[in-house]
Each structure stands twice: as C-alpha cells, then as structure tokens.
N, C-alpha and C positions, 0 to 999 in steps of 0.2 A: 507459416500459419498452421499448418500439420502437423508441425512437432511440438508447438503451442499447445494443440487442440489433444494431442496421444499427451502431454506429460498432466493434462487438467482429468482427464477421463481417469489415469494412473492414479492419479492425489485422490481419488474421488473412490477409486476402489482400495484402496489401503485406508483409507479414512471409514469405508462403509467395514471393512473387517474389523479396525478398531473399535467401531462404534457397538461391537455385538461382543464384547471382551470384556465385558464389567459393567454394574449400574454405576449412575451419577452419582457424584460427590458433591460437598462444596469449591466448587471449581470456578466460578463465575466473575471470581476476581485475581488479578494476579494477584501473586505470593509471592513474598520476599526471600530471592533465590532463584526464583522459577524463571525458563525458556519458554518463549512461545514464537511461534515461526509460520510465516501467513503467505499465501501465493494466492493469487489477483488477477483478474482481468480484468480492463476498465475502459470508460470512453475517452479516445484521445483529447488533450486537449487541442485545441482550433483558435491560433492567435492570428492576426493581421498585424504585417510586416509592413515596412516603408511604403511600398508600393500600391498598398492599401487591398492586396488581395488576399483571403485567407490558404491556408496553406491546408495541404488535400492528406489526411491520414492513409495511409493503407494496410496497417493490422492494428488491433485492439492494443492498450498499453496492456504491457504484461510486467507485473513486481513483484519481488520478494524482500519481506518483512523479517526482521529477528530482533525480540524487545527481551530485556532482561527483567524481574522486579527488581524493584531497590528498597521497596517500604511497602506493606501490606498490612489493614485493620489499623489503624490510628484514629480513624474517626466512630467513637462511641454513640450508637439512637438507639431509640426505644424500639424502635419498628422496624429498621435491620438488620438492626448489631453490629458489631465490629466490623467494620465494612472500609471503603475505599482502600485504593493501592495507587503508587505508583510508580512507571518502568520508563524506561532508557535504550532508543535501541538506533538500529541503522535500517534503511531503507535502500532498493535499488530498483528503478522503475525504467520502460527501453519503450520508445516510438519511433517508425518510421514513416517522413513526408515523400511525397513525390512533386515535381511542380514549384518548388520554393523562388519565391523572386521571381519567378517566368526565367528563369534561365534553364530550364530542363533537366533538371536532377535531383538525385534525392538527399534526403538528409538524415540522419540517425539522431537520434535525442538520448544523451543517457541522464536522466535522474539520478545522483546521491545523496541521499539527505541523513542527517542525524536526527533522530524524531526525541521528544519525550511526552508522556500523556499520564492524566489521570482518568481512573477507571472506580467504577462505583456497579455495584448489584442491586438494582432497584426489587429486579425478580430474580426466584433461583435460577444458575445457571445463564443468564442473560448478563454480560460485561458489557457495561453503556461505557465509552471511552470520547475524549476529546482532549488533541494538547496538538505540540507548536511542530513545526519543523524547519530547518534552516540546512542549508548546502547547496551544492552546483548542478547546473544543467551542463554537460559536455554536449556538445556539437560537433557532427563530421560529416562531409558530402562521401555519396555513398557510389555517384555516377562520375566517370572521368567528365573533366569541363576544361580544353587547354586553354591555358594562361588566368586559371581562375581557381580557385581552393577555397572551401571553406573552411574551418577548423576555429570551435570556439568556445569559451570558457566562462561560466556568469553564473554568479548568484542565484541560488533559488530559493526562496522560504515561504512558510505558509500556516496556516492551522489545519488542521483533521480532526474528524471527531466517525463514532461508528458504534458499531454495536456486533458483539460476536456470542452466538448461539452455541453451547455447549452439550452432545450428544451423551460423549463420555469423560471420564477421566483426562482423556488425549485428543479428542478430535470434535470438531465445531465449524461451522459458516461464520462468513462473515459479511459485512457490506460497510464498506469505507464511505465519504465524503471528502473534498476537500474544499478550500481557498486558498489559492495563490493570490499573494501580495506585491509579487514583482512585476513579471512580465506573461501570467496567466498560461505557464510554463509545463503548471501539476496536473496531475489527474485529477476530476470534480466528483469522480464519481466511479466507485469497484465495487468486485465481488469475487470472493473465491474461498479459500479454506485455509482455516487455523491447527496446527496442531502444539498442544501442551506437554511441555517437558518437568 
C-alpha cells in the first residue's frame, strides 16, 4: 500500500511540472496516432461467492491504462466542430482478498482487458469517453492452504465510460466508471491521472 501510495504522489508530481510547461491546446480528444496512458486507483469490487459471504478487499484496486487513437474528427456539428475520436488499448487492473470461502487465505485478482471507446469534447479540453471491454480475470491464493490451491482463469467483460480533464498538452485527471456483465469482477469506480503522448 506504500508503494502504491509513493508511485501516485510521483505521477502527481511529474504531472504538476508538466502542467506549468506550456498553455493548452486542443487536446481534449484523442488523435489519430496518439498515446495516452492512465494510472488509477479505485474501489474494489465486493462479489458473494458460493457460500454466500462477501469477500473482504485489503488495498484499493490499483490500474494501468494504455489506449492508442485509431480515428479522430469524423463527426462534423455546428457547435463543436470536427469532433469525436476513437482508440484501442489494453488494460491491467491488481486486487487483493483476504477471507475468501472462509478458508483463511488470501487471494490476488489480476484484471486484463482489451478495452475500446469512443471519446467526444462537449467542452474544451474535457474527453467525455464511454466503450466496451472484454478479457480475464486471473486468480491465485496468495496464503499456503495444504491439500488445497486455488488458481484460476475466467472471462471478464464490461462497459466504461469517464471523463478526463486536460491541464496541459500532456497531463490531465481522470475519473473512470465501470459495469461488469459477468461475475461483477471490475472496478465500478477510479481515479488517477492521464498522460498524453
């Protein structure tokens, strides 16, 4: 949780020196080309297993985001202009349980998802975003248990949608949503920082 908490305070100060390197652009949507790369902290999600008790978090989910553009301005209005994008990326999101099953151990959650979304500038600088995700949840007991192993492999998909606030050129907030569709797996809910390549 320390080293969680030193690498968010790190992003937080490299982001605030970016932020004093240049005035804003139009930056508020991806660009066709463009890197963007987002680190998160979020509330775990809390599912109920077989035995009907819910299973106990003990540090924040922690993810990292990297979306490519693929298409940017195709949609032509009066009142935005050449606006909407959209990008392609991967996802990797880490929970720890403790308590799972009442068998006294813990459990690791890793999240990989492939995401894709489209992004629209309502206001300058503000990326309102919303699209799909699909890939696995990995599962591993993280406490010895003899004669007992967990290890396990499943589907995870969902929708997101968010909105990320642009400082400078390079660096922005963000605040994610989610819904999981399978087994209530994903994050519902993050925040952390953006930066634009």
């Amino acid at each position: 949780m320390k080293r969680i908490f030193l690498l968010f305070i790190s992003l937080l100060f490299v982001g605030n020196m970016m932020a004093g390197s240049g005035k804003v652009s139009e930056i508020g949507v991806v660009t066709q080309g463009g890197c963007n790369l987002g680190f998160m902290i979020g509330v775990p999600p809390i599912d109920y297993y077989e035995s009907g008790e819910p299973t106990d978090p003990t540090i924040p989910t922690f993810s990292v985001d990297a979306n490519w553009g693929l298409a940017s301005g195709f949609i032509k209005t009066k009142t935005f202009g050449n606006n909407g994008a959209v990008d392609l990326g991967a996802y990797w999101g880490i929970d720890h349980y403790k308590g799972v099953w009442d068998r006294g151990r813990g459990m690791l959650q890793n999240s990989i998802l492939i995401r894709a979304a489209f992004h629209f500038e309502f206001v300058k600088n503000l990326d309102v975003f919303m699209g799909i995700a699909n890939g696995v949840n990995i599962f591993g007991s993280t406490n010895d248990h003899p004669g007992w192993d967990f290890d396990d492999c499943k589907y995870a998909g969902g929708i997101y949608g968010g909105v990320k606030y642009y400082f400078t050129d390079h660096f922005g907030l963000k605040i994610e949503f989610g819904s999981d569709w399978n087994e209530k797996n994903l994050t519902n809910f993050a925040g952390g920082f953006t930066f634009k390549f």
